[in-house]
C-alpha positions as CSV (number, residue, x, y, z in Angstrom):
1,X,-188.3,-59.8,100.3
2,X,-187.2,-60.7,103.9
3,X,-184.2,-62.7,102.4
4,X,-183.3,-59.7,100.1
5,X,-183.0,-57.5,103.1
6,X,-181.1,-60.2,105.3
7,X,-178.5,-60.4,102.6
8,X,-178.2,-56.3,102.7
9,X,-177.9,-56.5,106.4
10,X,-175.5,-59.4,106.4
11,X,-173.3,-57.1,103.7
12,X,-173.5,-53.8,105.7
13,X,-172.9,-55.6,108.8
14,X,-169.3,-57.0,107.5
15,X,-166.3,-55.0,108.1
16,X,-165.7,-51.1,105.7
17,X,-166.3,-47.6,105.2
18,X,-169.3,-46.5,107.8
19,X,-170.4,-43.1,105.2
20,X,-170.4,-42.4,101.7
21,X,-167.9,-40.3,102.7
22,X,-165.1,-42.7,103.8
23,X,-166.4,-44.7,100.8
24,X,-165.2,-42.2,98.5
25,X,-161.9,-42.0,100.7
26,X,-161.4,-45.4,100.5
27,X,-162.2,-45.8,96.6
28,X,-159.7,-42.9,96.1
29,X,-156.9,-44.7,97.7
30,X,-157.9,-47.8,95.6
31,X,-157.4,-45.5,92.5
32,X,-154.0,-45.1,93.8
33,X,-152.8,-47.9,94.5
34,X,-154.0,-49.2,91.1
35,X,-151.9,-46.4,89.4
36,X,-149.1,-47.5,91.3
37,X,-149.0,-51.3,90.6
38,X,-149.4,-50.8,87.0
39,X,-146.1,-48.7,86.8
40,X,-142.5,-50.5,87.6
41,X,-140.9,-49.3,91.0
42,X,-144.1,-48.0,92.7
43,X,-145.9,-49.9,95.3
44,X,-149.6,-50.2,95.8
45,X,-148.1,-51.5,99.1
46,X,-146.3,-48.5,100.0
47,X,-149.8,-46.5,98.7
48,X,-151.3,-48.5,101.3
49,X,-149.2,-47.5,104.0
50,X,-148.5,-44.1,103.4
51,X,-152.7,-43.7,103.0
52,X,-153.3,-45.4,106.6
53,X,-155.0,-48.4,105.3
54,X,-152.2,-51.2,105.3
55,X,-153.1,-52.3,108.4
56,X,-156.7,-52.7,107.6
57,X,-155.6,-54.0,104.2
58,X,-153.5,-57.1,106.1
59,X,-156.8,-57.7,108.8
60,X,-159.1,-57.9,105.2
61,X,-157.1,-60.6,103.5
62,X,-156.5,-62.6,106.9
63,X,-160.3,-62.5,107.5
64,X,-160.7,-65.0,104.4
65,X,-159.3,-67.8,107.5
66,X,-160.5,-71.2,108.6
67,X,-164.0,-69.8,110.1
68,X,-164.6,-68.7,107.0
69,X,-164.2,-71.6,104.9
70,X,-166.2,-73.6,107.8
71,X,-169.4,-71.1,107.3
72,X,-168.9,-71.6,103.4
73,X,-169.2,-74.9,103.8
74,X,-172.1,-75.1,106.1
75,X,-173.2,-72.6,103.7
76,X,-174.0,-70.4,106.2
77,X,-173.5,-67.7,103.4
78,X,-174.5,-64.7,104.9
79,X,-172.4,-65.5,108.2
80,X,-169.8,-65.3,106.0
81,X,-170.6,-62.1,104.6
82,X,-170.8,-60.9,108.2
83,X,-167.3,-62.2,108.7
84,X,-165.1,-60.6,106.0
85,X,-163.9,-57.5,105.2
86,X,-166.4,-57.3,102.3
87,X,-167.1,-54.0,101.7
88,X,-163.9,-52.6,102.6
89,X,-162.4,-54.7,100.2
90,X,-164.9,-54.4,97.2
91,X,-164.9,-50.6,97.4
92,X,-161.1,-50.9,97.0
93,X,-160.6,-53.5,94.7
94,X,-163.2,-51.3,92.3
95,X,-161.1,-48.5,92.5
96,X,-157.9,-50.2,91.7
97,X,-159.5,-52.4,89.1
98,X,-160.5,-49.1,87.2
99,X,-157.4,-47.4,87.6
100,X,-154.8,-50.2,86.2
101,X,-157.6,-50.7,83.3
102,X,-157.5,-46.8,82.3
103,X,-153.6,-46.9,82.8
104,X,-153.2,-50.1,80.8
105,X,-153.9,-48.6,77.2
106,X,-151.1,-46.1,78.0
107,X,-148.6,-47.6,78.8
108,X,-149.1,-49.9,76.1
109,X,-148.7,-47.2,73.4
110,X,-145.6,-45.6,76.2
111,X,-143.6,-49.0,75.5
112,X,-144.3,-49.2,71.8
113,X,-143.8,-45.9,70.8
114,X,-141.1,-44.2,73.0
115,X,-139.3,-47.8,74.5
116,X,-136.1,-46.1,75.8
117,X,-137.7,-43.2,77.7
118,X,-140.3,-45.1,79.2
119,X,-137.7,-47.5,80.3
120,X,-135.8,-44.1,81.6
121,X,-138.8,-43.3,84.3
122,X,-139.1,-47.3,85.2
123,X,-135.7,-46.8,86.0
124,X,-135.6,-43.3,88.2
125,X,-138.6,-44.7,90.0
126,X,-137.3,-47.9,90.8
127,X,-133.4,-46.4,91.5
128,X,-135.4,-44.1,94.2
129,X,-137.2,-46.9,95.9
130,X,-134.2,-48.4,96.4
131,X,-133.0,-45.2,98.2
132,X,-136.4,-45.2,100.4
133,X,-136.4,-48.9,101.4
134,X,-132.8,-48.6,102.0
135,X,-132.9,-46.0,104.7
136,X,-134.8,-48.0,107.0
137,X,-131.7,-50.5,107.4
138,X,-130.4,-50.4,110.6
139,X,-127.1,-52.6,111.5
140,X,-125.7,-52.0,107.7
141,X,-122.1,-52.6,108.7
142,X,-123.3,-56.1,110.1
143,X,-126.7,-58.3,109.2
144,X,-128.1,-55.4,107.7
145,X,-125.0,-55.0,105.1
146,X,-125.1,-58.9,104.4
147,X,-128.5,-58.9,103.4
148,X,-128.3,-56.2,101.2
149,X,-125.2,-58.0,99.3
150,X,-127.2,-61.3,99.3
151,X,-130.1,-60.2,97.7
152,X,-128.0,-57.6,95.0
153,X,-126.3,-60.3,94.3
154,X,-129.0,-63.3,94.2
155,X,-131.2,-60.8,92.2
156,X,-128.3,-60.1,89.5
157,X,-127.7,-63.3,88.1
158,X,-131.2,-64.5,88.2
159,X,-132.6,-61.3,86.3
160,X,-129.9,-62.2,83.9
161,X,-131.4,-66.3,83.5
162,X,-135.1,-65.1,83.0
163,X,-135.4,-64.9,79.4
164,X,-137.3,-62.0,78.1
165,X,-139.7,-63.9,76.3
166,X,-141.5,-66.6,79.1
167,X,-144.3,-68.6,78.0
168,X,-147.9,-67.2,77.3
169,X,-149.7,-70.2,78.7
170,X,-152.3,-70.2,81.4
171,X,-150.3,-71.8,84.2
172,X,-147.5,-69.4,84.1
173,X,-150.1,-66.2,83.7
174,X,-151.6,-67.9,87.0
175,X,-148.2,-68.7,88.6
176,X,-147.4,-64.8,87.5
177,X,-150.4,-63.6,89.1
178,X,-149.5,-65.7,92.4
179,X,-145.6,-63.7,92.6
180,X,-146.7,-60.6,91.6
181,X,-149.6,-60.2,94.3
182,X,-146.7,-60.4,97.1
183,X,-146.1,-56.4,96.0
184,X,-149.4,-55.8,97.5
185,X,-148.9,-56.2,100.7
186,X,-144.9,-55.5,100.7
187,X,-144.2,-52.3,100.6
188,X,-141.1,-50.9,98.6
189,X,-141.9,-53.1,95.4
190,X,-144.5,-52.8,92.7
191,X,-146.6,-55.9,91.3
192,X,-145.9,-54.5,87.9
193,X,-141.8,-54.7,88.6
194,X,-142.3,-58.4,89.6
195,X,-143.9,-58.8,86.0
196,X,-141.1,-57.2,84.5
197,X,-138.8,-59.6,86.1
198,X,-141.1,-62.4,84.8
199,X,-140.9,-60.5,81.3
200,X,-145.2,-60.5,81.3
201,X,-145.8,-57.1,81.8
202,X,-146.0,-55.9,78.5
203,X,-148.2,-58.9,77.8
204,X,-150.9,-58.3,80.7
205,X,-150.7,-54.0,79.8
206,X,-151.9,-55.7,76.4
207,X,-154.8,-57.6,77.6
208,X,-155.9,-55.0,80.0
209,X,-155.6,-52.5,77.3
210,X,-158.7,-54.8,75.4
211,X,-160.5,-56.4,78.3
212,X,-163.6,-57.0,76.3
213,X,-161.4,-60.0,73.7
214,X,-162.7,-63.4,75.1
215,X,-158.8,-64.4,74.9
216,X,-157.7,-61.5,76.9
217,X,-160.7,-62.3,79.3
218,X,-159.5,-66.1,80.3
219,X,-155.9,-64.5,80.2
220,X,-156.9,-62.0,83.2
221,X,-159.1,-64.4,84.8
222,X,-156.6,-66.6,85.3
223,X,-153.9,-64.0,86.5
224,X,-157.0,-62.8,89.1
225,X,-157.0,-66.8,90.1
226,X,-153.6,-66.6,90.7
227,X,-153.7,-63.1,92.3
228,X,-155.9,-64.9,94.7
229,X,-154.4,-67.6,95.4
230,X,-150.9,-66.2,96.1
231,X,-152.5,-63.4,98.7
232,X,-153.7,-66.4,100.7
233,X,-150.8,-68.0,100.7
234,X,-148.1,-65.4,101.3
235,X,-150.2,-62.4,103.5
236,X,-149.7,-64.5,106.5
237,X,-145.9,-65.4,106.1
238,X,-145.0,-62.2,105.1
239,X,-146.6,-60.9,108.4
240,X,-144.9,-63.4,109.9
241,X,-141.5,-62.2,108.6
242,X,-141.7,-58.9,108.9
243,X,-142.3,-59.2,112.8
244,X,-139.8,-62.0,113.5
245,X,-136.9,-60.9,111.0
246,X,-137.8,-57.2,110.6
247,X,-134.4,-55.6,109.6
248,X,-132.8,-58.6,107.8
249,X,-136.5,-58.8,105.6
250,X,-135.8,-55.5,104.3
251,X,-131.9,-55.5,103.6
252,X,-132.8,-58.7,101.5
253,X,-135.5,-56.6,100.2
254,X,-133.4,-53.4,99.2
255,X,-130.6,-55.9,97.5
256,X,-133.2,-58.0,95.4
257,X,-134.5,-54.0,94.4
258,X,-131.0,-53.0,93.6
259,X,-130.0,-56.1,91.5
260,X,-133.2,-56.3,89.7
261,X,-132.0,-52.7,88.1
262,X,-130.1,-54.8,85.5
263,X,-133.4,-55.5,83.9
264,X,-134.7,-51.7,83.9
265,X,-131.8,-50.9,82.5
266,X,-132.9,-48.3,79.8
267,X,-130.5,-49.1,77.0
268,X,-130.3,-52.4,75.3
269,X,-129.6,-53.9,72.2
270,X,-131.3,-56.8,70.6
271,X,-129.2,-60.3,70.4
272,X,-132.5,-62.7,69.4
273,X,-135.6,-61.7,68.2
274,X,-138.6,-64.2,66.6
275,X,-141.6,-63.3,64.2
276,X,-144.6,-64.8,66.2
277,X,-147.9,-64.2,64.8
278,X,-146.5,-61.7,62.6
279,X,-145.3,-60.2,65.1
280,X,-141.7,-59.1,66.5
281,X,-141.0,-60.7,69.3
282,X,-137.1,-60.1,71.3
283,X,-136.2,-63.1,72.9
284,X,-132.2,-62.0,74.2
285,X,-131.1,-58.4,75.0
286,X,-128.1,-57.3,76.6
287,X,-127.1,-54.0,78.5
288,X,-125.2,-51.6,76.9
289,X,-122.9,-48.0,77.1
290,X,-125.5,-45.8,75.1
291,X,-124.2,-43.1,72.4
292,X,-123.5,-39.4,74.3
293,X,-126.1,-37.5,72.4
294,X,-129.3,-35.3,72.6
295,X,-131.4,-38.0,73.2
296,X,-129.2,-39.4,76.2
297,X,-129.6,-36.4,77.4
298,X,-133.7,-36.5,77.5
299,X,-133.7,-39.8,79.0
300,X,-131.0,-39.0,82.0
301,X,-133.6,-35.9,82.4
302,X,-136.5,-38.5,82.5
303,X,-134.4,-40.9,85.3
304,X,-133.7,-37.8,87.1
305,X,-137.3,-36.7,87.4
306,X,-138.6,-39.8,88.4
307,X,-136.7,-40.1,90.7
308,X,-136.9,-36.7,92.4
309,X,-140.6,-37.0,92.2
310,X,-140.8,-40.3,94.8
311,X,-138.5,-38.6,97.0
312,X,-140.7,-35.6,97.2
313,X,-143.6,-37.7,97.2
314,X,-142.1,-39.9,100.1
315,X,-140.8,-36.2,101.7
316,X,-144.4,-34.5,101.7
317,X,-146.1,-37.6,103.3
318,X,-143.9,-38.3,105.9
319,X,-144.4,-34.5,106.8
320,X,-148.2,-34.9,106.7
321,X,-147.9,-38.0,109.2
322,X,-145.8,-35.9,111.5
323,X,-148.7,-33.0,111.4
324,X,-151.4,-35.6,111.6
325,X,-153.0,-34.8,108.7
């Protein structure tokens, strides 16, 4: 009994919410952040940020450090406990976890049914985050500029190289869980617009969508490994970056946005396509002019409300951090 209520102690003693209350606050924002990595141009990062927990968010993932690999193993397990961000981080993670789950089945059925005017919101989402990230360029006739043409231009042609159809084995769902983490903790671009780029978002909305399959089980564990992995690794040099290279991070930033729009581009047409499991499966699109019509029409409506709606969004919370609210 004793070493049941050490272990309680050692886990309310670590780092998180001090109430129910904040819990609540804090599982709210996971929900959040969870609905904005699942959808293409919104960033759980930016979530964070706007929701005043980024900074706790970055001093959670460094606390997995040296000390605490030491007390692991010593197995000095309840130390441990005591020195992460434990309970900040599970009542987050549980919020987002249930969000991108409930999400998942939708935007399965979004992408199957209506392609073309889902593509049309990725696209006004991710247009408007380029506007957002953009603004906080300063020197854009100089370094500022350059970076911004260097990473349009880097992200252009190698949007155009990644095939649409990448493999489905377990080393690149893990080395797709290890890129995709980075949108996390960069705000300005979403996890689930880095698995666009690596054409496995569409598969991973699939095996969230049915998270009880064994196969779709081992798929997600493995992009969680991954996940976990690639925080470790890239939390502490993108800190790093951001304080040494501040301005020249996020002109890069803003051009690898902007170049990556040729893969959101709403209307394609099919060059290769495969039956795979008797299933469809395109591997070659190209962009195209679409046909002037009633349905254009809809779908420049869709971009254009999209896009509004993260300016408003952004709008409304940078006046609620001015009031203090």
């Amino acid at each position: 009994m004793q070493e049941k209520i050490s272990w309680r102690k050692a886990f309310r003693s670590s780092p998180g919410p001090k109430s129910s209350y904040d819990s609540l606050k804090l599982f709210i924002k996971g929900i959040a952040m969870g609905a904005a990595d699942i959808v293409p141009g919104v960033s759980g990062g930016t979530v964070a940020f706007i929701t005043g927990i980024y900074e706790e968010l970055m001093n959670a993932i460094k606390s997995f450090d040296a000390n605490f690999l030491k007390l692991l193993l010593k197995f000095e397990i309840k130390k441990a406990l005591e020195h992460i961000h434990l309970r900040f981080l599970l009542v987050l993670l549980l919020g987002i976890a249930i969000s991108i789950i409930s999400l998942a089945r939708l935007m399965d059925y979004l992408l199957s049914a209506y392609s073309e005017y889902t593509w049309s919101l990725f696209f006004g989402l991710i247009l408007a985050s380029v506007i957002l990230i953009g603004s906080k360029i300063k020197n854009i006739i100089g370094s500022g500029g350059m970076g911004v043409i260097s990473g349009t231009t880097l992200a252009y042609f190698i949007v155009g190289l990644i095939p649409f159809l990448t493999p489905e084995t377990y080393w690149f769902i893990f080395l797709s869980g290890v890129i995709a983490i980075s949108a996390m903790i960069l705000p300005g671009i979403s996890g689930a617009f880095i698995l666009l780029l690596l054409g496995k978002y569409e598969f991973m909305v699939h095996a969230l969508k049915n998270p009880f399959v064994l196969e779709n089980q081992i798929i997600i564990i493995f992009f969680i490994s991954g996940c976990l992995v690639g925080i470790t690794m890239f939390s502490r040099l993108f800190s790093y970056l951001f304080k040494k290279y501040h301005n020249l991070a996020i002109a890069i930033l803003t051009g690898f946005v902007l170049g990556s729009l040729r893969k959101i581009w709403p209307w394609k047409e099919t060059i290769e396509a495969e039956l795979i499991n008797n299933e469809i499966h395109i591997i070659a699109e190209k962009n195209i002019i679409p046909n002037i019509d009633i349905t254009f029409f809809f779908q420049i409506l869709i971009v254009f409300l999209a896009f509004s709606s993260v300016l408003i969004l952004n709008k409304r919370s940078n006046k609620n951090k001015v009031m203090g609210v």
